[in-house]
CHARMM-style PDB file with segment names, atoms N, HN, CA, C and O in Angstrom:
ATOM      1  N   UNK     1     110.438 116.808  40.453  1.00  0.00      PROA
ATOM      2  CA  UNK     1     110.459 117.375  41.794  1.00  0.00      PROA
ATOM      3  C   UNK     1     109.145 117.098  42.538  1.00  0.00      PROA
ATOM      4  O   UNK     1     109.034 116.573  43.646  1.00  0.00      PROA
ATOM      5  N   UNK     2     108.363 117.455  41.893  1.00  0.00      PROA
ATOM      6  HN  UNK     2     108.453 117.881  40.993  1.00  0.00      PROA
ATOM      7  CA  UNK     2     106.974 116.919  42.296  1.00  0.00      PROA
ATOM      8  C   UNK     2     106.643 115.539  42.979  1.00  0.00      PROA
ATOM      9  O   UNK     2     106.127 115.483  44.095  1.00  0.00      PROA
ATOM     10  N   UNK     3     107.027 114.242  42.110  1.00  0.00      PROA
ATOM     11  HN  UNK     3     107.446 114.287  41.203  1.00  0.00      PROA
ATOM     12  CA  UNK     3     107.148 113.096  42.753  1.00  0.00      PROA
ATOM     13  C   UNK     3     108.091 112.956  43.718  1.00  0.00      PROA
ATOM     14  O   UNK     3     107.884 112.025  44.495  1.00  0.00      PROA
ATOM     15  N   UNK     4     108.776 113.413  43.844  1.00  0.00      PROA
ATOM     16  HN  UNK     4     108.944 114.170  43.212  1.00  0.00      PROA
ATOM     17  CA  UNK     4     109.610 113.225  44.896  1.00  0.00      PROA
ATOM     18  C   UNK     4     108.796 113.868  46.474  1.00  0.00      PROA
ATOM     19  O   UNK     4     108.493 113.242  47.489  1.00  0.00      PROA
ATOM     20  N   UNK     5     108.709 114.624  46.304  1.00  0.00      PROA
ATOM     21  HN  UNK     5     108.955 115.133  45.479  1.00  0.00      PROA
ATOM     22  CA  UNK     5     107.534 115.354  47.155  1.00  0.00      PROA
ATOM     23  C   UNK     5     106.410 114.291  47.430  1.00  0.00      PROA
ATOM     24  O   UNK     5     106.173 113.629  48.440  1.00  0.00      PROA
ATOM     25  N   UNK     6     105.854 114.336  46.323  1.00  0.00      PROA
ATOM     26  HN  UNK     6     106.046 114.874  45.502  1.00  0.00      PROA
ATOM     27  CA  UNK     6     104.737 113.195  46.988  1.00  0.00      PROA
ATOM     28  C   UNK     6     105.003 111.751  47.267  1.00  0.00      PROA
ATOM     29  O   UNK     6     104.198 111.168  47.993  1.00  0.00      PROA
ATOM     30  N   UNK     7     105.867 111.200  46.860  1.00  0.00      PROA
ATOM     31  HN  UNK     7     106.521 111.674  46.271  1.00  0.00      PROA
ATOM     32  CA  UNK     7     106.423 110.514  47.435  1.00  0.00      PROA
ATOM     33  C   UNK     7     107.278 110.359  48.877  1.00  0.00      PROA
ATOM     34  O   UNK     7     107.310 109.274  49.458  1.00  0.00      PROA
ATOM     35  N   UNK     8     107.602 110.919  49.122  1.00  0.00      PROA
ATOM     36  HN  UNK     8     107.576 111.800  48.650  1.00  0.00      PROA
ATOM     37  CA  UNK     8     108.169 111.439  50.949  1.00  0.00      PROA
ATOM     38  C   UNK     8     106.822 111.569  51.424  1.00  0.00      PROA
ATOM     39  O   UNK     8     106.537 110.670  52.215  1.00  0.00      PROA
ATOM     40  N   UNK     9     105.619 112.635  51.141  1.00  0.00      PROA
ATOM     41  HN  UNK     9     105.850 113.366  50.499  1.00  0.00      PROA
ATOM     42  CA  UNK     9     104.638 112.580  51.863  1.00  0.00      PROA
ATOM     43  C   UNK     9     104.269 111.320  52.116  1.00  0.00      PROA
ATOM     44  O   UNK     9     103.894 110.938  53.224  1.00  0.00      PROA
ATOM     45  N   UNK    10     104.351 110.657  51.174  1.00  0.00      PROA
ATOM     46  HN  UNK    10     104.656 110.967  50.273  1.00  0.00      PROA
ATOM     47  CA  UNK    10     103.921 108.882  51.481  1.00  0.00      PROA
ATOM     48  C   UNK    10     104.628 108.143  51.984  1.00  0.00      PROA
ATOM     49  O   UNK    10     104.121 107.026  52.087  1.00  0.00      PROA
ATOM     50  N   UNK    11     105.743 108.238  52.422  1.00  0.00      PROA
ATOM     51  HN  UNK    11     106.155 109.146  52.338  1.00  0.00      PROA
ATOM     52  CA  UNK    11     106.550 107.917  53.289  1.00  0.00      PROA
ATOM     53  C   UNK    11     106.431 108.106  54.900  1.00  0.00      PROA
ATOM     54  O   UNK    11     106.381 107.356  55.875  1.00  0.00      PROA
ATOM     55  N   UNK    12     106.412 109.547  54.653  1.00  0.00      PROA
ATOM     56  HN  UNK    12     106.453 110.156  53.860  1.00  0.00      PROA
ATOM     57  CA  UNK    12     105.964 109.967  56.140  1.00  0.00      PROA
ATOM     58  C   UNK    12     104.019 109.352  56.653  1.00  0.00      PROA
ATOM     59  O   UNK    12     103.518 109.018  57.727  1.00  0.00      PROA
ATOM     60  N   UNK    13     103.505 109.465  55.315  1.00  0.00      PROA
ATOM     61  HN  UNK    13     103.911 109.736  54.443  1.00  0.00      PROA
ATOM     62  CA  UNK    13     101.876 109.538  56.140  1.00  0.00      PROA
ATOM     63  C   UNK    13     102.165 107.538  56.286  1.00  0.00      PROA
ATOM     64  O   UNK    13     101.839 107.131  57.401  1.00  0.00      PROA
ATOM     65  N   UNK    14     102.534 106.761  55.616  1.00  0.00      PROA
ATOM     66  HN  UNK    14     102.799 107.092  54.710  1.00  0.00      PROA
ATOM     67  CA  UNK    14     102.897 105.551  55.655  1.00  0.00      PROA
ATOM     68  C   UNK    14     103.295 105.323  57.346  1.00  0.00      PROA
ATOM     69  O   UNK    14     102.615 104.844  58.254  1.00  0.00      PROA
ATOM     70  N   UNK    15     104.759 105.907  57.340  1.00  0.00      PROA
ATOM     71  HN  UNK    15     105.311 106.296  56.602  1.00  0.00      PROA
ATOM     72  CA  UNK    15     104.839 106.147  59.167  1.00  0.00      PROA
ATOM     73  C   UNK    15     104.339 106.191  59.969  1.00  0.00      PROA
ATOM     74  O   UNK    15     104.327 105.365  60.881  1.00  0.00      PROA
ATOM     75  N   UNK    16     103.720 107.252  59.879  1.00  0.00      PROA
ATOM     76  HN  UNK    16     103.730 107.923  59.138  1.00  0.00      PROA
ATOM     77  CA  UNK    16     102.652 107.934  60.514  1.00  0.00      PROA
ATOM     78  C   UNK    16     101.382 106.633  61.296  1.00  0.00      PROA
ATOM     79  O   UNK    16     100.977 106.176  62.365  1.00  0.00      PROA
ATOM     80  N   UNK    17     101.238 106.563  59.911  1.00  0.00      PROA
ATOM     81  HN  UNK    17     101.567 106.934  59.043  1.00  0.00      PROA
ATOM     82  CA  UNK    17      99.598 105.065  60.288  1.00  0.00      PROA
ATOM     83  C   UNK    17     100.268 104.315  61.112  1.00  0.00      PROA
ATOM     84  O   UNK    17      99.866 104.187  62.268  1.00  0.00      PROA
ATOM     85  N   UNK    18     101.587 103.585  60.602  1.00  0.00      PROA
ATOM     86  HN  UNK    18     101.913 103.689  59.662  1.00  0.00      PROA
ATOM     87  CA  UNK    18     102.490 102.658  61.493  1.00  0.00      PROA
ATOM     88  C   UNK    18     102.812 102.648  63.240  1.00  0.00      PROA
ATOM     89  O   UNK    18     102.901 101.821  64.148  1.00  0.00      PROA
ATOM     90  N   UNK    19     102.903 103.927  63.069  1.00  0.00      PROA
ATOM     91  HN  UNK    19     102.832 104.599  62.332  1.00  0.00      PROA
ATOM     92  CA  UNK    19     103.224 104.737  64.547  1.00  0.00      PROA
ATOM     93  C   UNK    19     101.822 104.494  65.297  1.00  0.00      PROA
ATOM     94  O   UNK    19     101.821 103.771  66.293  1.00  0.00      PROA
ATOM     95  N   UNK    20     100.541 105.125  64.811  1.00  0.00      PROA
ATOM     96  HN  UNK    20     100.542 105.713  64.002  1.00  0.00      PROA
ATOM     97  CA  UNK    20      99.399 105.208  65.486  1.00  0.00      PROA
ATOM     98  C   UNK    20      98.676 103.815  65.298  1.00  0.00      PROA
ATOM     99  O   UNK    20      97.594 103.758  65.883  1.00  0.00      PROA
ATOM    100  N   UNK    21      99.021 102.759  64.652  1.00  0.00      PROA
ATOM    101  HN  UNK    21      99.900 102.805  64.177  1.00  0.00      PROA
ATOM    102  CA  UNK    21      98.697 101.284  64.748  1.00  0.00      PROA
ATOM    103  C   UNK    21      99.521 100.439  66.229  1.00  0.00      PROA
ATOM    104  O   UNK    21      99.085  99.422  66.767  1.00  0.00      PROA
ATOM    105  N   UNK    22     100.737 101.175  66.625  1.00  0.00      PROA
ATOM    106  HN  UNK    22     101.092 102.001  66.188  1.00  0.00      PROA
ATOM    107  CA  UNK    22     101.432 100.501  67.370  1.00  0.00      PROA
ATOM    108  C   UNK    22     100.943 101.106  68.082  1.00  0.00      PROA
ATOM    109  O   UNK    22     100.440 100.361  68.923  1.00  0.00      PROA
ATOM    110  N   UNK    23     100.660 102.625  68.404  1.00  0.00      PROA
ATOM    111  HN  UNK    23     101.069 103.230  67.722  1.00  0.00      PROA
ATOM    112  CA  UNK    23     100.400 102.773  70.041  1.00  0.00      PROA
ATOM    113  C   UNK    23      98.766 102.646  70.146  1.00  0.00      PROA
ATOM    114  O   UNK    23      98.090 102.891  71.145  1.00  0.00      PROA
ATOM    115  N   UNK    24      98.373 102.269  69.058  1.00  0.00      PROA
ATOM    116  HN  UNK    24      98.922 102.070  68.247  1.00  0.00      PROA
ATOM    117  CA  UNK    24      96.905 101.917  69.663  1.00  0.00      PROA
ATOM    118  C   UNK    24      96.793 100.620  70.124  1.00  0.00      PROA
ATOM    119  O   UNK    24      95.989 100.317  71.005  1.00  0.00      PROA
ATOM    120  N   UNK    25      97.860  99.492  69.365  1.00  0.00      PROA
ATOM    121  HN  UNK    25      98.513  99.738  68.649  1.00  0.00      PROA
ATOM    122  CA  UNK    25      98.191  97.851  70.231  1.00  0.00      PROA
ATOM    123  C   UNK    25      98.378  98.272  71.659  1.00  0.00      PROA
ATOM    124  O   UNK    25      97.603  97.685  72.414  1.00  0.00      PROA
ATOM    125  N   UNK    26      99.210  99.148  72.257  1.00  0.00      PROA
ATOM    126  HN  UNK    26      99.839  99.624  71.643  1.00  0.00      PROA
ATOM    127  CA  UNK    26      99.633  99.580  73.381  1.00  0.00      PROA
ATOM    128  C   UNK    26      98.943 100.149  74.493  1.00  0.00      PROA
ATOM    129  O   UNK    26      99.004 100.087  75.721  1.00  0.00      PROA
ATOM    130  N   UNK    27      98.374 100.634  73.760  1.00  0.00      PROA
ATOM    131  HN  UNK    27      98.325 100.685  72.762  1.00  0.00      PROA
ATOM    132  CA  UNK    27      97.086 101.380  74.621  1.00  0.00      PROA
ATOM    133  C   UNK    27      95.734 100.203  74.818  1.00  0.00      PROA
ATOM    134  O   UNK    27      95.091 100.141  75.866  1.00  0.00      PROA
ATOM    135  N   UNK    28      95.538  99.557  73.943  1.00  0.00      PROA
ATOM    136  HN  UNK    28      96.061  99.607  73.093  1.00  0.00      PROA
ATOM    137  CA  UNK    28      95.009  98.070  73.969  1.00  0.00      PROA
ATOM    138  C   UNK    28      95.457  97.160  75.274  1.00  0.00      PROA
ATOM    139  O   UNK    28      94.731  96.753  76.181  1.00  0.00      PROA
ATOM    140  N   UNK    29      96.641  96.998  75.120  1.00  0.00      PROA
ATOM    141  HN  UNK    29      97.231  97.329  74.383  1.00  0.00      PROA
ATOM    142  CA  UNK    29      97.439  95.762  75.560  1.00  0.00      PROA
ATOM    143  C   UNK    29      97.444  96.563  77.275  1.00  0.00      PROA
ATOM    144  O   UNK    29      97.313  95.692  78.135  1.00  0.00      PROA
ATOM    145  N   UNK    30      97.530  97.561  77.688  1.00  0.00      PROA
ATOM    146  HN  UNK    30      97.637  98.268  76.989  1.00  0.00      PROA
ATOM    147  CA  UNK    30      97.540  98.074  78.669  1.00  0.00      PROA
ATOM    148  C   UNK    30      96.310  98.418  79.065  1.00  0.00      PROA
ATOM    149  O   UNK    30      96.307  98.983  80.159  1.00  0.00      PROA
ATOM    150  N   UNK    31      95.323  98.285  78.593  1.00  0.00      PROA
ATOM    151  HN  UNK    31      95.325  97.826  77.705  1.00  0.00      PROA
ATOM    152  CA  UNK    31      93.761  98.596  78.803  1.00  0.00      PROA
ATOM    153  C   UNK    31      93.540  97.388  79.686  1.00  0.00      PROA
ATOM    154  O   UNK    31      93.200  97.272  80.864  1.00  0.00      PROA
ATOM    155  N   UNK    32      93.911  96.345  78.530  1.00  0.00      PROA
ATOM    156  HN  UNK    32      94.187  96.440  77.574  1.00  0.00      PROA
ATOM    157  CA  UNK    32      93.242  95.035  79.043  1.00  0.00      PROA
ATOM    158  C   UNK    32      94.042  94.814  80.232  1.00  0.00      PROA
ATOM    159  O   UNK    32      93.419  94.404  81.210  1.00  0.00      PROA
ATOM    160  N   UNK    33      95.580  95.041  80.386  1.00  0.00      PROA
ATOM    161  HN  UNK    33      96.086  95.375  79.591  1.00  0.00      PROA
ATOM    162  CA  UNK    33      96.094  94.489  81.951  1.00  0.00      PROA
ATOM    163  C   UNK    33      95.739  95.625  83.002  1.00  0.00      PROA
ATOM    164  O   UNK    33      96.023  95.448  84.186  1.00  0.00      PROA
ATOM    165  N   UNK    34      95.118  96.796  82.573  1.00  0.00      PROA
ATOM    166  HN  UNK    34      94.887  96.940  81.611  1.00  0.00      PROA
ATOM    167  CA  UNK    34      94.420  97.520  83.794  1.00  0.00      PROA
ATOM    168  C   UNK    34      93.114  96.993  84.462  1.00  0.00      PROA
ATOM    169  O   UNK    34      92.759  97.003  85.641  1.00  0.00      PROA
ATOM    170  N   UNK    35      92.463  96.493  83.239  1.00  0.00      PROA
ATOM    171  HN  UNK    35      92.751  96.485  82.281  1.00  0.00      PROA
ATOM    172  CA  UNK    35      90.924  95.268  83.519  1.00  0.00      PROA
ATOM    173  C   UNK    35      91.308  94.117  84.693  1.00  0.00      PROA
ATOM    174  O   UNK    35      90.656  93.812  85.691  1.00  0.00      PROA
ATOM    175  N   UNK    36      92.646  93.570  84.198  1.00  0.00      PROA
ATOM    176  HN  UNK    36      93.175  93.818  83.386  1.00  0.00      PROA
ATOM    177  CA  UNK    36      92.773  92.169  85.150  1.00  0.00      PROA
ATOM    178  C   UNK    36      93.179  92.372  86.347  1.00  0.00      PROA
ATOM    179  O   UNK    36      92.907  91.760  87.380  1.00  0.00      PROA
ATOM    180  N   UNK    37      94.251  93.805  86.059  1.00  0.00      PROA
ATOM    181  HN  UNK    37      94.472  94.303  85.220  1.00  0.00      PROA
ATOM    182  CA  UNK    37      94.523  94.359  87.634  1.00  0.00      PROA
ATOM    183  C   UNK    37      93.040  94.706  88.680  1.00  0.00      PROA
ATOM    184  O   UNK    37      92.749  94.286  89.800  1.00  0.00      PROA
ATOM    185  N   UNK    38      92.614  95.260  88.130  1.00  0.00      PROA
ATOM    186  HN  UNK    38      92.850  95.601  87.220  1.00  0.00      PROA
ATOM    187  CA  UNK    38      90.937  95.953  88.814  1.00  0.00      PROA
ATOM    188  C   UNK    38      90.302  94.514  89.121  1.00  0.00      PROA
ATOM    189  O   UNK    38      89.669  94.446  90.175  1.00  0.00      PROA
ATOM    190  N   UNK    39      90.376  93.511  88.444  1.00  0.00      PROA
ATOM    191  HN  UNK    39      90.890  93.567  87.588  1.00  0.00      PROA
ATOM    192  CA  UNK    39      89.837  92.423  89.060  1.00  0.00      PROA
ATOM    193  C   UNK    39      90.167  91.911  90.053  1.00  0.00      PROA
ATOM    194  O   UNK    39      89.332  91.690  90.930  1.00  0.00      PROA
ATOM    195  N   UNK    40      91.622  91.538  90.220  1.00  0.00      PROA
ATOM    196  HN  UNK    40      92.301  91.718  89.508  1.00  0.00      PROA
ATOM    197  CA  UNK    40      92.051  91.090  90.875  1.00  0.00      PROA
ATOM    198  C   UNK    40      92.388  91.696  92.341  1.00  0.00      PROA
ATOM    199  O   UNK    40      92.645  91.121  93.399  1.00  0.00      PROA
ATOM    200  N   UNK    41      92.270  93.386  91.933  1.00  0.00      PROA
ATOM    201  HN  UNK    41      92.061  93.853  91.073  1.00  0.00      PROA
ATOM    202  CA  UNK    41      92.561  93.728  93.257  1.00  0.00      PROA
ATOM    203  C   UNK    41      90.839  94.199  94.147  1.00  0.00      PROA
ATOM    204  O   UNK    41      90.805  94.651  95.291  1.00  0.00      PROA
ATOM    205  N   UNK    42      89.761  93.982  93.404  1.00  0.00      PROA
ATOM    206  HN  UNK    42      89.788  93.614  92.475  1.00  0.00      PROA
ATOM    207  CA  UNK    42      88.825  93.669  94.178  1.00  0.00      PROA
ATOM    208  C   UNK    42      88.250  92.341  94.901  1.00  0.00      PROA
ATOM    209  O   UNK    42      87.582  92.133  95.913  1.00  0.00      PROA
ATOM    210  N   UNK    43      88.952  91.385  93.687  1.00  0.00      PROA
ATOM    211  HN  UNK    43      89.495  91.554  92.865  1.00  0.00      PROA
ATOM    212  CA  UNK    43      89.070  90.158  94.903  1.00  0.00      PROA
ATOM    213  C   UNK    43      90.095  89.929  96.078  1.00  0.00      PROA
ATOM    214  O   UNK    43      89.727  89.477  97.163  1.00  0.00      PROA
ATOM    215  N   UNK    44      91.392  90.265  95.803  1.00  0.00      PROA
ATOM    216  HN  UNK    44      91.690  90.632  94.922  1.00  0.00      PROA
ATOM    217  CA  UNK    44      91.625  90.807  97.111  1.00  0.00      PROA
ATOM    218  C   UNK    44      91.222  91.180  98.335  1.00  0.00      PROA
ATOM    219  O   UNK    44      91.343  90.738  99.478  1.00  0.00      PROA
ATOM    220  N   UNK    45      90.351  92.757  97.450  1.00  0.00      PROA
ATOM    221  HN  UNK    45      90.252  93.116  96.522  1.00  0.00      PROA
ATOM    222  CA  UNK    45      89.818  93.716  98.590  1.00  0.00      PROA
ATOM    223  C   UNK    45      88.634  92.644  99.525  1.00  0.00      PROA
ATOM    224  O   UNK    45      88.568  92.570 100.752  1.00  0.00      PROA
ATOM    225  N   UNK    46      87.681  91.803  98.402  1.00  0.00      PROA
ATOM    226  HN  UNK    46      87.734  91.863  97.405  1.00  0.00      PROA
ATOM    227  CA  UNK    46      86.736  91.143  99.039  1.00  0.00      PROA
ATOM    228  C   UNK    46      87.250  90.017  99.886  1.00  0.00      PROA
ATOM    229  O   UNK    46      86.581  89.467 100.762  1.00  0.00      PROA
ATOM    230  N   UNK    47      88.649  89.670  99.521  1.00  0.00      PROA
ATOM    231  HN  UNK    47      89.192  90.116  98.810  1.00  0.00      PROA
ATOM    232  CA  UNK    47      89.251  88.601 100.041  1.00  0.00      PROA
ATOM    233  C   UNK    47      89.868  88.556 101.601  1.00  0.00      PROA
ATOM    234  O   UNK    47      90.183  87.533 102.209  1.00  0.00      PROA
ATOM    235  N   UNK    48      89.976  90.230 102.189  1.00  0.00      PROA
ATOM    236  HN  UNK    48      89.721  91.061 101.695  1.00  0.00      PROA
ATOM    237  CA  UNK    48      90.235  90.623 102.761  1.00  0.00      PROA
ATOM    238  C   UNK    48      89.383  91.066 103.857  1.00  0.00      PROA
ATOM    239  O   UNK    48      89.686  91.131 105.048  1.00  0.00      PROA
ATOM    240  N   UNK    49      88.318  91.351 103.318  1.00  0.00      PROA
ATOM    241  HN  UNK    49      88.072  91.298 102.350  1.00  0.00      PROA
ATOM    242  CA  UNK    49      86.857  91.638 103.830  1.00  0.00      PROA
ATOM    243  C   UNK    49      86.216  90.322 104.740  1.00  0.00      PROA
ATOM    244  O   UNK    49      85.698  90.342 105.856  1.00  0.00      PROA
ATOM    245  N   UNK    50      86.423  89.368 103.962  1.00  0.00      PROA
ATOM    246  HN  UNK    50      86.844  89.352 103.055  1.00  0.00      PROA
ATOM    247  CA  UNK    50      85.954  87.721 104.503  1.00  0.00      PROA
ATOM    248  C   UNK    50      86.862  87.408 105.953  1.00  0.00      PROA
ATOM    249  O   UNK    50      86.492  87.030 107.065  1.00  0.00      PROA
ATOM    250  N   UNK    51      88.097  87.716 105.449  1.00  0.00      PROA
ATOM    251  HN  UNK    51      88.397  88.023 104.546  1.00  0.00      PROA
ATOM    252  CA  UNK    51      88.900  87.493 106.238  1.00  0.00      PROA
ATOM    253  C   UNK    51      89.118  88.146 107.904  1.00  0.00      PROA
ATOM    254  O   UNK    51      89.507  87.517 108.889  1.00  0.00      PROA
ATOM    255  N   UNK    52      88.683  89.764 107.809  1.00  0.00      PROA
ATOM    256  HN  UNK    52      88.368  90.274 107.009  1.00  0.00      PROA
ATOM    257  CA  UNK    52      88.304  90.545 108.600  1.00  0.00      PROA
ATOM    258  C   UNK    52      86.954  90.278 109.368  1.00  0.00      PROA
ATOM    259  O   UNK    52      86.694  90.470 110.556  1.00  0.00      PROA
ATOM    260  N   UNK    53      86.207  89.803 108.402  1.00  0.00      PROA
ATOM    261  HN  UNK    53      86.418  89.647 107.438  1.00  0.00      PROA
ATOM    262  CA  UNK    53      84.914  89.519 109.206  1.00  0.00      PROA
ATOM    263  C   UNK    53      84.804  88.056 110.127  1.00  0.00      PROA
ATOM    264  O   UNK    53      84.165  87.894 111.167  1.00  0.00      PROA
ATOM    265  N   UNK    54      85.600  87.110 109.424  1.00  0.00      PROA
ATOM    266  HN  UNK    54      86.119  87.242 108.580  1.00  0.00      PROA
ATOM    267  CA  UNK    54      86.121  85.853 110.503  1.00  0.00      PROA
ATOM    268  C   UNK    54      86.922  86.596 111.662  1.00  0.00      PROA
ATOM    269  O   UNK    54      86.303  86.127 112.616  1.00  0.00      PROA
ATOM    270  N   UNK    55      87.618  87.208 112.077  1.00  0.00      PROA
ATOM    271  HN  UNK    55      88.121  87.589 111.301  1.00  0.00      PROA
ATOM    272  CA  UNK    55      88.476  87.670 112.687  1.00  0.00      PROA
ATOM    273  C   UNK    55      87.275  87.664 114.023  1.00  0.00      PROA
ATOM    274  O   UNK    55      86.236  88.305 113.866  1.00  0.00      PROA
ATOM    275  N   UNK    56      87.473  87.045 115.062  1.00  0.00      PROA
ATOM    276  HN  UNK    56      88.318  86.525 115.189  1.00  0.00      PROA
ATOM    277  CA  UNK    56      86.614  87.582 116.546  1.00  0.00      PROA
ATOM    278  C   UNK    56      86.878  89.335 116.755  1.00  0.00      PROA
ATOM    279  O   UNK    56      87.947  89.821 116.387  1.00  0.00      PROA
ATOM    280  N   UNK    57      86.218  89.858 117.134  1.00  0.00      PROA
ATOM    281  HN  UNK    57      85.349  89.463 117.434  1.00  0.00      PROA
ATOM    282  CA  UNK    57      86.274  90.933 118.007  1.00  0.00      PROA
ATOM    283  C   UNK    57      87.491  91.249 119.224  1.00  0.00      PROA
ATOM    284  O   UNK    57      87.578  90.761 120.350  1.00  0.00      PROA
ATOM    285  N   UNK    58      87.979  91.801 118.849  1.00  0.00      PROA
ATOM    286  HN  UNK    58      87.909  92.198 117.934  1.00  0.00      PROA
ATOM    287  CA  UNK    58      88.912  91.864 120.924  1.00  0.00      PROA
ATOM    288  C   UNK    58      87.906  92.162 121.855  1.00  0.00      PROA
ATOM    289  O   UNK    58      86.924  92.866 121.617  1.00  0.00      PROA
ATOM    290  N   UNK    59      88.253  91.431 123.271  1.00  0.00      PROA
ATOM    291  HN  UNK    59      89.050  90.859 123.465  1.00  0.00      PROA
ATOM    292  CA  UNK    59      87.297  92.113 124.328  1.00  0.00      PROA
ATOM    293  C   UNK    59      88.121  93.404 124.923  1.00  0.00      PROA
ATOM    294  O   UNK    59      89.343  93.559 124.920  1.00  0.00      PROA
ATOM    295  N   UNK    60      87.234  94.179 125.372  1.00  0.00      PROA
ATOM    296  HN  UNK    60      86.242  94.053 125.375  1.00  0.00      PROA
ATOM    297  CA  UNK    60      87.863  95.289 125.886  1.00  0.00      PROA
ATOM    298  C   UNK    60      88.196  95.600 127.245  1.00  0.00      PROA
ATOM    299  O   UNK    60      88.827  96.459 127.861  1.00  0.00      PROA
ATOM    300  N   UNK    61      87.424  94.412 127.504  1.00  0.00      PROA
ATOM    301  HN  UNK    61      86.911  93.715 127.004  1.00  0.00      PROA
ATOM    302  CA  UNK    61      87.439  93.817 129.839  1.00  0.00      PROA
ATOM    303  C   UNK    61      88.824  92.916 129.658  1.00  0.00      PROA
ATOM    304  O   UNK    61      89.301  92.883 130.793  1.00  0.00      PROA
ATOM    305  N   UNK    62      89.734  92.136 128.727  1.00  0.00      PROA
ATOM    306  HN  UNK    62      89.348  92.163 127.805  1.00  0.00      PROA
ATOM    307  CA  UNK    62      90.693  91.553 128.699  1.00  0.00      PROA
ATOM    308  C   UNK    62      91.747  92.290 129.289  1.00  0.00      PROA
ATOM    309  O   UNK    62      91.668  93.503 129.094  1.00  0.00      PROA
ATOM    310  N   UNK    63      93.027  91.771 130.175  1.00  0.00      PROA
ATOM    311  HN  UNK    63      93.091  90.786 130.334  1.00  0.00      PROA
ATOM    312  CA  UNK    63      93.962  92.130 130.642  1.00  0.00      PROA
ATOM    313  C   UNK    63      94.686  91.844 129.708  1.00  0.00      PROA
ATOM    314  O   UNK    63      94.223  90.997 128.944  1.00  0.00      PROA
ATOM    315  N   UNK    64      96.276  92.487 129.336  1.00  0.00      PROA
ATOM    316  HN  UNK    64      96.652  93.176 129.957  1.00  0.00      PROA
ATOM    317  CA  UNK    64      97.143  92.310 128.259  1.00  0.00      PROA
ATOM    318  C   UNK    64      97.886  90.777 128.640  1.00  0.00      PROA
ATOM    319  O   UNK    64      97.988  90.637 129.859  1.00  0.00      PROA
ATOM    320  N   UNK    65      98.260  89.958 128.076  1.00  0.00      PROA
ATOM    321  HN  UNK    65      98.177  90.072 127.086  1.00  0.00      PROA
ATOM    322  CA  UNK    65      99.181  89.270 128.786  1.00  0.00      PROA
ATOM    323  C   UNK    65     100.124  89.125 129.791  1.00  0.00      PROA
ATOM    324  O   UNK    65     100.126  88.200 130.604  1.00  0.00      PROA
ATOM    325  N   UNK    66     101.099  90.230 129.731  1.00  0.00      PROA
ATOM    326  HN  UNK    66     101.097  90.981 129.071  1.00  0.00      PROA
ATOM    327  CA  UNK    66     101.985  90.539 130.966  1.00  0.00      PROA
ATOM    328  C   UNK    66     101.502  90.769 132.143  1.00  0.00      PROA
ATOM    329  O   UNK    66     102.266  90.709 133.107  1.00  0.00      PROA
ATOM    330  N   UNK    67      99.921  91.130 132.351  1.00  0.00      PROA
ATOM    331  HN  UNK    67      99.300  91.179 131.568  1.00  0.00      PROA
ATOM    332  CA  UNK    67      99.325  91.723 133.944  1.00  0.00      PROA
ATOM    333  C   UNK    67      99.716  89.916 134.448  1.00  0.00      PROA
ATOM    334  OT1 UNK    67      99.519  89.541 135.603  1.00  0.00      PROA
TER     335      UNK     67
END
């Protein structure tokens, strides 16, 4: 009876490691595509910035087209 017992415990703690090996890949694997996201969306942001700053000014003495 005994081995049987400790044996299931080793079954389950076996699991167990299995379980917390996969969601630590996961938590990994989603770390790193939160890194590339954050990269990418500050080049964006800077990409956007460049882009805004080429942009002329409006004048504010301009008539709309239709006058």
């Amino acid at each position: 009876m005994e081995d049987k017992r400790l044996t299931d415990l080793e079954l389950k703690f076996m699991e167990q490691d299995q379980a917390i090996a996969e969601l630590s890949d996961i938590v990994n694997r989603q770390w790193q595509e939160i890194e590339q996201l954050k990269r990418k969306l500050s080049h964006t942001h800077e990409r956007i910035i460049s882009l805004e700053d080429a942009v002329p000014a409006p004048s504010t003495n301009e008539k709309p087209p239709h006058y």
